[in-house]
N, C-alpha and C positions, 0 to 999 in steps of 0.2 A: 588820625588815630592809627597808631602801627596795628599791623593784625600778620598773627601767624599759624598756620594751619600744616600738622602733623597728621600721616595718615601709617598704620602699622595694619597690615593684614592677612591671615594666615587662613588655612583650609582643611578637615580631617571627612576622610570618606569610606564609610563602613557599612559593611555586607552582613547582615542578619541570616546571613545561607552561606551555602559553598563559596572559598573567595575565588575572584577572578579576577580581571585585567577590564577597566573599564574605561572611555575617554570621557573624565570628569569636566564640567561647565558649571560653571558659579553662576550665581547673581551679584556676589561681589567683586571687586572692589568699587564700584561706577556706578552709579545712579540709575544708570537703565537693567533692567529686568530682560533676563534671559527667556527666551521661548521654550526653551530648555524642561524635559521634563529629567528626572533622574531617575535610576533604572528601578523595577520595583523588588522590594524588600532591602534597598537602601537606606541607610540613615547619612545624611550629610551635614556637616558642624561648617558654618563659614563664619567665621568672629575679624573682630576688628577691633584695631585701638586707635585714636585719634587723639588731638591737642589743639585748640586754636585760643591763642592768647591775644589779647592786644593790653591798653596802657589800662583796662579797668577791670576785669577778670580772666582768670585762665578757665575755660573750660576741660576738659577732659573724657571723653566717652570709655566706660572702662569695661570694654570688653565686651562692647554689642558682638549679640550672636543671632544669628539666624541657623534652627533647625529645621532639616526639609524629611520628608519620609516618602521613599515613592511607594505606591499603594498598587498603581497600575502603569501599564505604559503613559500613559495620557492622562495622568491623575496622580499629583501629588499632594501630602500635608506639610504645613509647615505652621513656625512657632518663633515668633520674634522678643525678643528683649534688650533693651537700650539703658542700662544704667548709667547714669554721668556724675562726674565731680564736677562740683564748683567751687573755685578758691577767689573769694577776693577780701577788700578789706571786712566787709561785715558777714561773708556766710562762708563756710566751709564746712562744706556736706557731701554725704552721696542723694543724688536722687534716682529714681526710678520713673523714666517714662510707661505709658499706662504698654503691660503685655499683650501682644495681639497674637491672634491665631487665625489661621487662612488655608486658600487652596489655592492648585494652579491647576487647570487644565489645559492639556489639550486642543487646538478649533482645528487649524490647519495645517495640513503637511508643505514642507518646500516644494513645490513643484515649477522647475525653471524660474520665471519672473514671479511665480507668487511665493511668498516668504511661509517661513513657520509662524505661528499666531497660535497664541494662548491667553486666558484671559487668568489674573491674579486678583483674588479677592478676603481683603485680609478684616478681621472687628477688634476692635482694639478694645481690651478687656478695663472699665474707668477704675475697678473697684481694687485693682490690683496694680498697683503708683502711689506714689508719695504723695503726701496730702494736697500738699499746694500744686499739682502737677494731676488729681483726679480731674476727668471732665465732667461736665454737667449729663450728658445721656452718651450711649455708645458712641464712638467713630467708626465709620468703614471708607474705606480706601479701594477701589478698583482700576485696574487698569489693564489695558489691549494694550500687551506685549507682542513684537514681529520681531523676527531674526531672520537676516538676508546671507547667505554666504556668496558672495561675488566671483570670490576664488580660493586657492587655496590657501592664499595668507592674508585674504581680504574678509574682513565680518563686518557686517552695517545691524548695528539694533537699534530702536526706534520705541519707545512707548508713549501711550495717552491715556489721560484716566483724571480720577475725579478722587476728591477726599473730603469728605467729613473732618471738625477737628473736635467734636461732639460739645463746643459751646455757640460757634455764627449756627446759624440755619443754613446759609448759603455753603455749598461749595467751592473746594480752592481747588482748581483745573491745574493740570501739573502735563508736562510733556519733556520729551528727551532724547538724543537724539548722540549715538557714540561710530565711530570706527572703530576697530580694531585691525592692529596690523601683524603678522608672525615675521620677525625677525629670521629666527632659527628654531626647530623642535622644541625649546624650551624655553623661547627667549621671544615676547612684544610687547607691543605697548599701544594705547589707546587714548584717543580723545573724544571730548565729549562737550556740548551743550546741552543745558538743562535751565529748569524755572517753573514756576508757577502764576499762578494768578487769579486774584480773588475780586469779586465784584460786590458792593453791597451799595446799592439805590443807586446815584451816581459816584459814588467814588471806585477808581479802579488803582489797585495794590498789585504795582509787577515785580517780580525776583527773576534774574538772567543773570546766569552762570558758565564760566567755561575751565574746564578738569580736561589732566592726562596724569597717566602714569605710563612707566615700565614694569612689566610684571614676567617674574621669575618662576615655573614652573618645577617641581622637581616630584619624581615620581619613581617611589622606588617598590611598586605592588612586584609581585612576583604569579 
């Protein structure tokens, strides 16, 4: 079965105070989670569009967004949504995965060999998704985020955590693991493994992945 995956992703980051000059860090475009807090009385927009088609339906992600707010240094909110198209021959809809809302905090500063470390912990709202897509009780999602800077065009991030998907009981363990590299001031690119894995009596369910992109920066704050 042919399969094709599209990924489109852009960034907007807005100051609820005086504006300034700030060095902005995503969670997006890659699967690992930054350590990163965002400065406080920030609001930050990272959305995304995606496509992955093969011979029996096209999916479509239309315009996952994740909203972050920093609140304090060490302390931010944030606010995810996932809506998706499905085209195939018998359904063509929008759905809505269930909304979640979260924090990240703060644990640990870089200090030479030891990393920044934050922990993310998100409850995905059942009552608000699309019928067929509501869970049966809440989900929650956590995970121990690290970001390593090696040098100065060298980034290693790393996460582990655990997710609910609020119908197994068991947990699906999920871990991730990216480089990043800076090309020029406004020009790298990153790669990545990632997966999951879920256990239930003796059956063991594994997902192993491996992602890069090139990512274009442009920054015209004044």
């Amino acid at each position: 079965m042919k399969k094709t995956a599209i990924i489109l992703w852009m960034l907007m980051s807005y100051k609820v105070s005086n504006a300034q000059n700030e060095f902005i860090v995503t969670d997006r475009p890659d699967q690992t989670e930054s350590a990163a807090i965002i400065p406080p009385k920030y609001f930050q927009f990272e959305h995304g569009l995606s496509a992955e088609v093969n011979d029996i339906v096209k999916t479509y992600s239309a315009f996952s967004t994740l909203i972050r707010y920093g609140v304090t240094e060490n302390f931010e909110l944030r606010l995810n949504a996932d809506p998706h198209i499905y085209d195939s021959l018998h359904i063509n809809e929008l759905r809505l995965y269930p909304i979640s809302i979260g924090l990240k905090t703060k644990l640990v500063e870089q200090i030479k060999a030891i990393p920044d470390i934050s922990i993310i912990i998100h409850v995905q709202i059942p009552e608000i998704a699309s019928e067929d897509l509501k869970a049966d009780h809440v989900s929650i999602t956590s995970r121990l985020v690290a970001s390593h800077t090696l040098a100065d065009w060298w980034n290693l991030g790393y996460n582990l955590g655990m997710e609910w998907d609020g119908f197994a009981p068991q947990p699906i363990y999920i871990y991730t693991l990216t480089n990043g590299f800076s090309l020029k001031e406004n020009i790298g690119f990153f790669i990545e493994v990632y997966g999951d894995i879920f256990i239930n009596e003796d059956i063991l369910i594994d997902s192993h992945f491996i992602d890069g992109l090139f990512t274009l920066t442009r920054n015209e704050a004044k």
